[in-house]
C-alpha positions as CSV (number, residue, x, y, z in Angstrom):
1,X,0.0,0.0,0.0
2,X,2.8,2.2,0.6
3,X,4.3,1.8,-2.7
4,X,1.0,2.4,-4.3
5,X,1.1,5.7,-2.3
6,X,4.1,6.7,-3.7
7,X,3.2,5.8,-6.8
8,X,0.2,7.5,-7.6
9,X,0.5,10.5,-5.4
10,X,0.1,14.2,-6.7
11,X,-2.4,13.1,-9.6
12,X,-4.4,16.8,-10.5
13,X,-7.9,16.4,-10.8
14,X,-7.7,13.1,-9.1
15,X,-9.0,11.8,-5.2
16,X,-7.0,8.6,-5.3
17,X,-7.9,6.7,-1.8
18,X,-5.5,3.4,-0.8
19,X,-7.1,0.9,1.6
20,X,-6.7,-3.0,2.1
21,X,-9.5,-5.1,1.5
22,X,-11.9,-5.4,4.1
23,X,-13.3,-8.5,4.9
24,X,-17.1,-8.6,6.9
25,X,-19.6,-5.5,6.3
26,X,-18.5,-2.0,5.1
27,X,-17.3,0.0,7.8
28,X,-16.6,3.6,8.1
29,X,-13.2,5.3,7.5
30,X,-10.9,4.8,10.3
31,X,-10.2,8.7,10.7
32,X,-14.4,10.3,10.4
33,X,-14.5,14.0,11.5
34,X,-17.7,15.4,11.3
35,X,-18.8,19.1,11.3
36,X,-22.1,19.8,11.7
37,X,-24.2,23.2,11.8
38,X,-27.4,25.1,10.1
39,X,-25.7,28.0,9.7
40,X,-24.3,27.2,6.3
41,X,-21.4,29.4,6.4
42,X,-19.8,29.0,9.6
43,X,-20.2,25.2,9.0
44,X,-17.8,25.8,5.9
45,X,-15.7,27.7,7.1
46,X,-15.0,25.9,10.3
47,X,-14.9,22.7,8.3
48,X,-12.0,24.4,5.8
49,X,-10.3,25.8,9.0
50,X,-10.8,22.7,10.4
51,X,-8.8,20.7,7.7
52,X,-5.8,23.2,7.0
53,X,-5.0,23.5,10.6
54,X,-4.9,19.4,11.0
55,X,-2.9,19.6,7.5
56,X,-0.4,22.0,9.3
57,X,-0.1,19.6,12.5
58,X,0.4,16.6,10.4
59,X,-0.6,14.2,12.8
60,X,1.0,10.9,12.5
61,X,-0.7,8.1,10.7
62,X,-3.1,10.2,8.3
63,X,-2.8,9.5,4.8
64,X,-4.5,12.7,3.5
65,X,-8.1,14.3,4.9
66,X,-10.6,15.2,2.0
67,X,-13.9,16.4,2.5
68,X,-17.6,15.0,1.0
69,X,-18.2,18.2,-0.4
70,X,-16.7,20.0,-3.3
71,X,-16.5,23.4,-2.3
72,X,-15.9,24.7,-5.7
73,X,-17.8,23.3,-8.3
74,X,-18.3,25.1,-11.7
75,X,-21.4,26.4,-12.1
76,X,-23.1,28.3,-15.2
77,X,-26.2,29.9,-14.0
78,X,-29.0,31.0,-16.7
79,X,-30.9,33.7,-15.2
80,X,-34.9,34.6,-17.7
81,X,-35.2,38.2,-17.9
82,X,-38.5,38.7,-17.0
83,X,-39.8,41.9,-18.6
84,X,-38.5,40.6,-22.0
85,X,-39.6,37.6,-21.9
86,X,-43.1,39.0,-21.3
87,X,-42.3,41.6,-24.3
88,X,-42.2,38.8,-26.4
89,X,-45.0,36.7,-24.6
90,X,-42.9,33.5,-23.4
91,X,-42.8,32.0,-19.9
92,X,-40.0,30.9,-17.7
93,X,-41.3,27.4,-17.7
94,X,-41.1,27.5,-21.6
95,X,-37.4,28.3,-21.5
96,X,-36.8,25.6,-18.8
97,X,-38.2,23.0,-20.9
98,X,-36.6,24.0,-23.8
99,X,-32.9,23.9,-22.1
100,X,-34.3,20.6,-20.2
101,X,-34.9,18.7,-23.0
102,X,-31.5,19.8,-24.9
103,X,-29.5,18.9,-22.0
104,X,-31.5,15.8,-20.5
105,X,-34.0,14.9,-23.5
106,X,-37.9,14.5,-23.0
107,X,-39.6,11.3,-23.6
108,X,-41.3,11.6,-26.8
109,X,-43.0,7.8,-26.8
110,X,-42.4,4.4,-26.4
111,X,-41.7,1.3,-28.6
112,X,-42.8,-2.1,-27.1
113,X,-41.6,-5.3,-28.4
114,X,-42.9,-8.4,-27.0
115,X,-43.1,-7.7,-23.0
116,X,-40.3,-5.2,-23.1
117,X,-40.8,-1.6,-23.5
118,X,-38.2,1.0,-24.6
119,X,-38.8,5.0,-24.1
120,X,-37.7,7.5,-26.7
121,X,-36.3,10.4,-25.8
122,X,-35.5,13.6,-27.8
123,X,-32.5,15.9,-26.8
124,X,-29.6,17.9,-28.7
125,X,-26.4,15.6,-29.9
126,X,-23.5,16.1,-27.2
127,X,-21.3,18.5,-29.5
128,X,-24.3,20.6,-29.0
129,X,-24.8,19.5,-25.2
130,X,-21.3,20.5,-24.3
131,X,-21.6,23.8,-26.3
132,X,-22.7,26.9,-24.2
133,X,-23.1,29.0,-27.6
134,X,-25.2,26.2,-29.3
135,X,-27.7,26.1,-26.3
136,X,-27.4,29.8,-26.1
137,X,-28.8,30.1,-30.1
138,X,-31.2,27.4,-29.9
139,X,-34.8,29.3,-30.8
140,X,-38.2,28.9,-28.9
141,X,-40.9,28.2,-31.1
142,X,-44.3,28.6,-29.8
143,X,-47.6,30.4,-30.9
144,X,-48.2,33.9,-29.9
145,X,-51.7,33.9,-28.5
146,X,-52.4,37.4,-28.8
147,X,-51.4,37.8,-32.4
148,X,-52.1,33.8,-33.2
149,X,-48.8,34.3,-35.2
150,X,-45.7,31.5,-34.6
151,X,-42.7,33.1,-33.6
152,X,-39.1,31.9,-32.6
153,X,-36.9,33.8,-30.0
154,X,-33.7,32.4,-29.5
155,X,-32.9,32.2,-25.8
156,X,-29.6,34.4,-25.6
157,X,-32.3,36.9,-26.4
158,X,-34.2,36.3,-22.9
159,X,-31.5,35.0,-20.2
160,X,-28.5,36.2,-18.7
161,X,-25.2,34.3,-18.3
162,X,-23.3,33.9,-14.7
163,X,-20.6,31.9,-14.4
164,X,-19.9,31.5,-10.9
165,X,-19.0,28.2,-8.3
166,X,-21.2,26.2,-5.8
167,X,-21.2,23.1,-3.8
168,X,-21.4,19.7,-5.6
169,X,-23.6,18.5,-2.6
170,X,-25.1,18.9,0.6
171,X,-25.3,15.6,3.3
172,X,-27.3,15.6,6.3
173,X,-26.9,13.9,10.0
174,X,-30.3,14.0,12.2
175,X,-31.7,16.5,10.4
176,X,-28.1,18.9,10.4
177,X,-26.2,19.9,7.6
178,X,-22.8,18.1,7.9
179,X,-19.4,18.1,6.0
180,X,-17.1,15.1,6.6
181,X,-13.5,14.8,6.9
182,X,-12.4,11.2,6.2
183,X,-8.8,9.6,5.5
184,X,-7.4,6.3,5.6
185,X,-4.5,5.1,8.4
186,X,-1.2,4.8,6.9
187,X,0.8,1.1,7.2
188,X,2.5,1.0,10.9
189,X,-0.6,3.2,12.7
190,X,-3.2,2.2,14.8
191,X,-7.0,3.9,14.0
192,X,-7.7,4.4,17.8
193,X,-3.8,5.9,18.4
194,X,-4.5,8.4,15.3
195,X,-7.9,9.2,16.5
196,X,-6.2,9.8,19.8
197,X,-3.9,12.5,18.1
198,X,-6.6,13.9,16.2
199,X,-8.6,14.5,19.4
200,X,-5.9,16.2,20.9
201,X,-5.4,18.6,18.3
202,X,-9.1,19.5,17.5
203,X,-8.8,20.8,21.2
204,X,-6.6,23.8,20.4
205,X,-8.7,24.3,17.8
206,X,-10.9,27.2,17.5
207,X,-14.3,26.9,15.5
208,X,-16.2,29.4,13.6
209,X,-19.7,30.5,15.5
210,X,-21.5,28.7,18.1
211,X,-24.0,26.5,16.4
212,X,-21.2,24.2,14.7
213,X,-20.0,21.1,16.3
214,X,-17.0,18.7,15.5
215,X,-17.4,15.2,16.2
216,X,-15.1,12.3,15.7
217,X,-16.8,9.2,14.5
218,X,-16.3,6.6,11.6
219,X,-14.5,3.3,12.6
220,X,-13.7,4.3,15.6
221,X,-17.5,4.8,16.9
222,X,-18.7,2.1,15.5
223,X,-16.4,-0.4,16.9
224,X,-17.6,1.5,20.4
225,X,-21.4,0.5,19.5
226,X,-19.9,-2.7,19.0
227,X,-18.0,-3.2,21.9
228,X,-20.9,-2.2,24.0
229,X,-23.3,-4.4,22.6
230,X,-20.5,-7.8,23.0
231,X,-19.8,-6.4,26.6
232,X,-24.2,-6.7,27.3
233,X,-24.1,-10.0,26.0
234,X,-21.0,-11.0,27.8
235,X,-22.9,-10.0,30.9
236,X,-26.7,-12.2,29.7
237,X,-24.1,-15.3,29.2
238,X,-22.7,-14.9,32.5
239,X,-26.0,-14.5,33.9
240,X,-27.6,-17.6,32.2
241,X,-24.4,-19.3,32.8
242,X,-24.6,-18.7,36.8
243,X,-27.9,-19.6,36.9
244,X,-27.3,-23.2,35.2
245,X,-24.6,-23.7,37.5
246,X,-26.5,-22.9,40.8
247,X,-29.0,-25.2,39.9
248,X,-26.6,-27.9,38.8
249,X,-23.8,-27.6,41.9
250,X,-27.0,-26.2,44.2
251,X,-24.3,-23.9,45.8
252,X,-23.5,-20.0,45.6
253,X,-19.7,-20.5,46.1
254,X,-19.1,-23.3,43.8
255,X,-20.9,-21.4,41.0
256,X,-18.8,-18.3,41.3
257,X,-15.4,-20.1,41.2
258,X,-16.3,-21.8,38.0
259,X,-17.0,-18.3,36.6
260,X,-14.1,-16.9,37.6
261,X,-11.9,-18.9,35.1
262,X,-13.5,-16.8,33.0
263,X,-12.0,-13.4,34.2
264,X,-8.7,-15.3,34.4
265,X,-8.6,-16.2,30.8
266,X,-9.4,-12.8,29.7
267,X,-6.2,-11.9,32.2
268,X,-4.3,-14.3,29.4
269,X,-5.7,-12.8,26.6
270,X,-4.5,-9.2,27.8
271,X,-1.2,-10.6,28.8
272,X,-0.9,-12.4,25.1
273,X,-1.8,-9.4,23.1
274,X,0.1,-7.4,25.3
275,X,3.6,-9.5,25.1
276,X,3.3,-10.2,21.0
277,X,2.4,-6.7,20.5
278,X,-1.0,-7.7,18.2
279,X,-3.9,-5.5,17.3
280,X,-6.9,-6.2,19.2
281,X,-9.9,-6.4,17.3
282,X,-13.3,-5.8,19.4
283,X,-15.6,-7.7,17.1
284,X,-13.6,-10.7,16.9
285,X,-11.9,-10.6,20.1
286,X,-14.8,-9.8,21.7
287,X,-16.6,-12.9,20.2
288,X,-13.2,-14.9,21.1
289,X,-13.9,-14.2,24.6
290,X,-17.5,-15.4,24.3
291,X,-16.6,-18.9,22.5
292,X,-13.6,-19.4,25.0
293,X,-16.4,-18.9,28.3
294,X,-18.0,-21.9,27.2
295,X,-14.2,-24.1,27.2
296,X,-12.7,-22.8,30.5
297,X,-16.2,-23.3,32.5
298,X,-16.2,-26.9,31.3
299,X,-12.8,-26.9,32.7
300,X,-13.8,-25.9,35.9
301,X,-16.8,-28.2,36.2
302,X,-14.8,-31.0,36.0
303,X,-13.0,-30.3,38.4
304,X,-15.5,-29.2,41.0
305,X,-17.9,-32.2,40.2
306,X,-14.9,-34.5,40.7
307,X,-13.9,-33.0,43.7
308,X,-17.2,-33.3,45.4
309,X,-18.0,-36.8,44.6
310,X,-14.2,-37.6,46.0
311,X,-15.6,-35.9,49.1
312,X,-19.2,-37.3,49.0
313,X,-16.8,-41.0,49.0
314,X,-15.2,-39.9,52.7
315,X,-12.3,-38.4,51.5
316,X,-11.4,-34.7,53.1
317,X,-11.6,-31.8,51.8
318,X,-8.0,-31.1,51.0
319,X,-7.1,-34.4,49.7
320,X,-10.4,-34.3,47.5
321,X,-9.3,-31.3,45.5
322,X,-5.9,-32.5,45.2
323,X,-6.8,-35.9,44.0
324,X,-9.3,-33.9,41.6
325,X,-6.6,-31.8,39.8
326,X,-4.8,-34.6,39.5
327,X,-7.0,-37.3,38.0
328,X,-8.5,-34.0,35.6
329,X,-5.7,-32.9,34.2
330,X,-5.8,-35.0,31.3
331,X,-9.1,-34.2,30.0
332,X,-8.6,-30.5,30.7
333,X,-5.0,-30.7,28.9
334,X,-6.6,-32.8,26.0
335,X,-9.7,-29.9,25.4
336,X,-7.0,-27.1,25.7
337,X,-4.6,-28.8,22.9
338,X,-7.6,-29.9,20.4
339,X,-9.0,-26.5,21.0
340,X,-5.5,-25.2,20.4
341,X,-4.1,-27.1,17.5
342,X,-6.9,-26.6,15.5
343,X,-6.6,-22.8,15.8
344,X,-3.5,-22.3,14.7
345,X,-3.3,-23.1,11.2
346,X,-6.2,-20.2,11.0
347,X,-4.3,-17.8,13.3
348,X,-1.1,-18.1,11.2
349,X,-3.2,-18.1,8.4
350,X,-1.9,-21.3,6.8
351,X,-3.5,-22.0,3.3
352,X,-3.6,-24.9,0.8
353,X,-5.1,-25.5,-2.5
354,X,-7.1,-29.1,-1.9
355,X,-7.8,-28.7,-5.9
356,X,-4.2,-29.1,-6.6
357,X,-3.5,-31.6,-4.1
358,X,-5.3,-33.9,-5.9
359,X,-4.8,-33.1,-9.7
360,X,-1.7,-32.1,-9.6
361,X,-0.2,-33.8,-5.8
362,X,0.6,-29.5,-5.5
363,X,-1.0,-28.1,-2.3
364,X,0.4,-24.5,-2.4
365,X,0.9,-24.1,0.5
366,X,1.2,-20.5,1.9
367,X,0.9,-18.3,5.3
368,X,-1.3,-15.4,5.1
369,X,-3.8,-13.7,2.6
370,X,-6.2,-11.3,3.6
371,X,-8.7,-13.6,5.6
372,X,-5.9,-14.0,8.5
373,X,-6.5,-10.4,9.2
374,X,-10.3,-11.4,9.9
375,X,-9.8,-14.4,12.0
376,X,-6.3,-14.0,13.9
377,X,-7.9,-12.0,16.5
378,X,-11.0,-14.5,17.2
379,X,-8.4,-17.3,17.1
380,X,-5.6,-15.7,19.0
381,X,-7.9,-14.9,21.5
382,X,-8.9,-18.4,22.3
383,X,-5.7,-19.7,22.7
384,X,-4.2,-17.0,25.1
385,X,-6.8,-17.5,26.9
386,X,-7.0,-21.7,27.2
387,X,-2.8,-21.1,27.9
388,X,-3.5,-19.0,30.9
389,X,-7.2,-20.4,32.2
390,X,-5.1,-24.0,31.9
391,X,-2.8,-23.3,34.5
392,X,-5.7,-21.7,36.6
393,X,-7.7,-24.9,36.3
394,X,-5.2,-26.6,37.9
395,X,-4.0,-24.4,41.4
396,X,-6.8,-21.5,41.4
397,X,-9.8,-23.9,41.2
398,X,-8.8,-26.1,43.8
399,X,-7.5,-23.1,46.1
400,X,-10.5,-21.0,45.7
401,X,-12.1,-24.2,46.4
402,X,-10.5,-24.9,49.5
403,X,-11.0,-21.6,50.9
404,X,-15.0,-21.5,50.2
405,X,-15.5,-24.4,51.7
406,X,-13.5,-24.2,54.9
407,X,-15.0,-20.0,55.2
408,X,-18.7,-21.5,54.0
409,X,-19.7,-21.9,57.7
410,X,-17.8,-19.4,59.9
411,X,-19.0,-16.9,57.2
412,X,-22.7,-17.6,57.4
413,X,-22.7,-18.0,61.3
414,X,-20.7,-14.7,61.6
415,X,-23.3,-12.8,59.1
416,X,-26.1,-14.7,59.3
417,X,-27.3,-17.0,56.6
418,X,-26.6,-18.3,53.4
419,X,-26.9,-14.5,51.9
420,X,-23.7,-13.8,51.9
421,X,-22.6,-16.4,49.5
422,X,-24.6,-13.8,46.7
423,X,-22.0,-11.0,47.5
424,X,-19.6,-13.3,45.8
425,X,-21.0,-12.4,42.3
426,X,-19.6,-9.3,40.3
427,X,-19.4,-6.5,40.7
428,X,-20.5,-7.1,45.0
429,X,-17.2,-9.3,45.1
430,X,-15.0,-6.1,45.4
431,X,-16.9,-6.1,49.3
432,X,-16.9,-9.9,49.6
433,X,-13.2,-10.0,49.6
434,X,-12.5,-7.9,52.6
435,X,-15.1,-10.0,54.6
436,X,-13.8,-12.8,53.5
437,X,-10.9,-11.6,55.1
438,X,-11.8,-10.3,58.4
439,X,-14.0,-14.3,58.9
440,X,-10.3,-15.4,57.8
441,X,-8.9,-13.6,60.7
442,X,-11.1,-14.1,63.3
443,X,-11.7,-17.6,63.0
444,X,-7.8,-17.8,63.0
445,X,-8.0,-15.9,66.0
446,X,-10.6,-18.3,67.8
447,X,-8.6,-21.7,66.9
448,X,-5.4,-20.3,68.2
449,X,-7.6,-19.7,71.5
450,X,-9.1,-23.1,71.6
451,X,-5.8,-24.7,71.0
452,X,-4.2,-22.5,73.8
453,X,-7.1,-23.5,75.9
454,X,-6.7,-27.0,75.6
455,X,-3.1,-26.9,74.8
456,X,-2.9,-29.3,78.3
457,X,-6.0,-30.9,77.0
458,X,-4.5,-34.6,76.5
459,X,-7.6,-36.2,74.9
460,X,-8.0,-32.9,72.3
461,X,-7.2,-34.1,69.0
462,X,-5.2,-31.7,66.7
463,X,-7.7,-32.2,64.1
464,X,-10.4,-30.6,66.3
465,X,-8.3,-27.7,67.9
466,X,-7.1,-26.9,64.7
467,X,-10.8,-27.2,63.0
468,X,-12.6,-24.8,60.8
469,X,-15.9,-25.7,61.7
């Protein structure tokens, strides 16, 4: 793209725009400024201002700004002379026609053959179309109904020339008149970096009359929509997702350590994108994060199931989760590196021609193309996360486990009833933890008294003085 830049830049006459192909629905340009006003010329002259002052900054990352409107387009305005056309008994809508049909034509009838119909239409030849002088001389013919007498006027006779400029076109945004600043992002640059810039710069920027506003939008606002609409469904599938587990594991606790795999394989996705340095995409990231829920909670039910039918055999608490992370980790590994291994060839965007394989024992085999660009986020995004929600499986689960379990009933005897398990979901977690912490410490506090208490206490077995329940 860069060396097309080079190529083609400085063509007069010509607005030459260079873009990679986009896969998925159109989208907006990545830099969309939009300046927006009913006073028509303060809206112009701001949205001229506008443009040379970010032309002077020369923010990084712009490949040229160009505006929707054409601010000087040629214009040749034919203006009737009134009184002399009503000297000569001929009506503005005459001389209209008349120019109307010599420029555009005028349906004079119709030819149908078969079930098809053609239209004929009647207008000058183009030499005469793209002559001002020819239109000029053409003559009006019509019937003087005073006189009843036919008589032909030419038009030069009753219109004044103006040559003059005016705008190819006027958009409107809600009901505003608007004029658009739109570029492209150069190879190398970021959209929501050069927006960043842009918005900085538009602030020591001063605009012509009150009425006008500027407004960034394009790309950048639409993957904002976007992103809102993924983060509401993000929160429904959590939702439904808690509410199948608490009717499966008929527990609070349980329920909210499975879904917290999920905020811990985000944490890899983060750490991922952060260390390699790749773009995030909020559409297909965003829909990364909603296929890889559905692995890493699976994850975490097998563990928790296992765990509580080890427990429901005799076997303690600690030894049960233990046992559990053990005898799991081969199914957990075994969904992480099918999940895994199949991604790849679609994140490194790895291509081969099954056509040739077989006709010609050729498979062409490349890496890249443009549909990587689509799908490395979404499949990036799935296997940062099952790296980093694997290893969570394995020592978070069972800890957070551990802890529930042994704080379930000092917790609800301290605050009274099961309620307090529901402060464990988002966002009321942020409180839960502290009292989590202050149960932690006081029941520390009361089995360090019982065990000084019956320190003497022969018959006391550690396994009571040191209990949790």
């Amino acid at each position: 793209m860069d060396k097309i830049r080079a190529a083609i830049k400085n063509i007069p006459g010509a607005e030459v725009s260079v873009e990679q192909e986009q896969n998925g629905p159109p989208t907006d340009p990545p830099v969309n400024i939009e300046v927006a006003s009913e006073q028509f010329d303060d809206m112009i002259k701001t949205a001229v201002d506008l443009k040379n002052f970010l032309d002077s900054v020369q923010v990084p990352g712009v490949e040229e700004l160009k505006m929707n409107v054409d601010l000087a387009s040629p214009e040749i305005a034919l203006t009737v002379n009134r009184e002399r056309a009503l000297s000569e008994g001929v009506s503005s809508a005459q001389i209209g026609m008349q120019l109307r049909t010599a420029l555009f034509g005028n349906e004079a009838s119709k030819i149908k053959d078969g079930e098809d119909e053609y239209k004929i239409y009647v207008r000058s030849n183009e030499v005469q179309r793209k002559s001002l002088t020819d239109l000029l001389n053409m003559t009006i013919r019509f019937r003087d109904m005073a006189s009843g007498q036919v008589k032909s006027v030419p038009i030069s006779s009753l219109v004044t020339v103006d040559y003059s400029n005016t705008l190819g076109s006027v958009q409107r945004k809600n009901q505003k008149r608007v004029i658009t600043l739109r570029s492209n992002v150069l190879s190398g640059y970021t959209p929501t970096a050069v927006n960043a810039d842009i918005a900085n710069a538009i602030e020591g920027f001063r605009k012509t009359g009150d009425d006008v506003t500027i407004k960034q939008t394009g790309e950048g606002e639409q993957q904002a929509e976007t992103g809102a609409f993924l983060g509401k469904a993000l929160v429904i599938a959590l939702g439904l997702i808690l509410l199948i587990l608490v009717m499966q594991f008929n527990s609070m606790s349980k329920s909210v350590i499975i879904l917290t795999e999920i905020v811990f394989s985000i944490i890899g996705v983060l750490l991922g994108f952060t260390l390699t340095g790749m773009t995030v995409s909020v559409v297909m990231t965003g829909v990364g994060i909603l296929g890889l829920a559905g692995i890493v909670i699976k994850n975490g039910i097998l563990v928790i199931e296992f765990a509580d039918e080890l427990r429901s055999r005799g076997m303690k608490t600690r030894e049960a989760v233990i046992e559990a992370g053990k005898t799991r980790i081969i199914p957990v590994l075994l969904t992480a590196l099918a999940a895994i291994l199949a991604l790849i060839p679609l994140a490194v965007g790895f291509n081969i021609n099954f056509v040739t394989l077989f006709a010609e024992l050729n498979p062409r085999i490349f890496f890249g193309g443009d549909n990587v660009t689509f799908w490395k986020p979404l499949s990036w995004t799935i296997i940062f996360g099952l790296i980093f929600a694997f290893f969570m499986t394995l020592f978070m689960v069972p800890s957070m486990y551990l802890i529930a379990e042994r704080l379930k009933r000092p917790m609800q005897k301290q605050y009274g009833g099961k309620w307090i398990s529901f402060l464990g979901i988002p966002p009321a977690i942020f409180l839960f933890i502290p009292l989590m912490f202050i149960t932690m410490f006081r029941q520390k506090r009361k089995v360090n008294a019982r065990r000084r208490k019956l320190a003497n206490d022969k018959g006391a077995s550690e396994s009571f003085v040191g209990s949790w329940l």
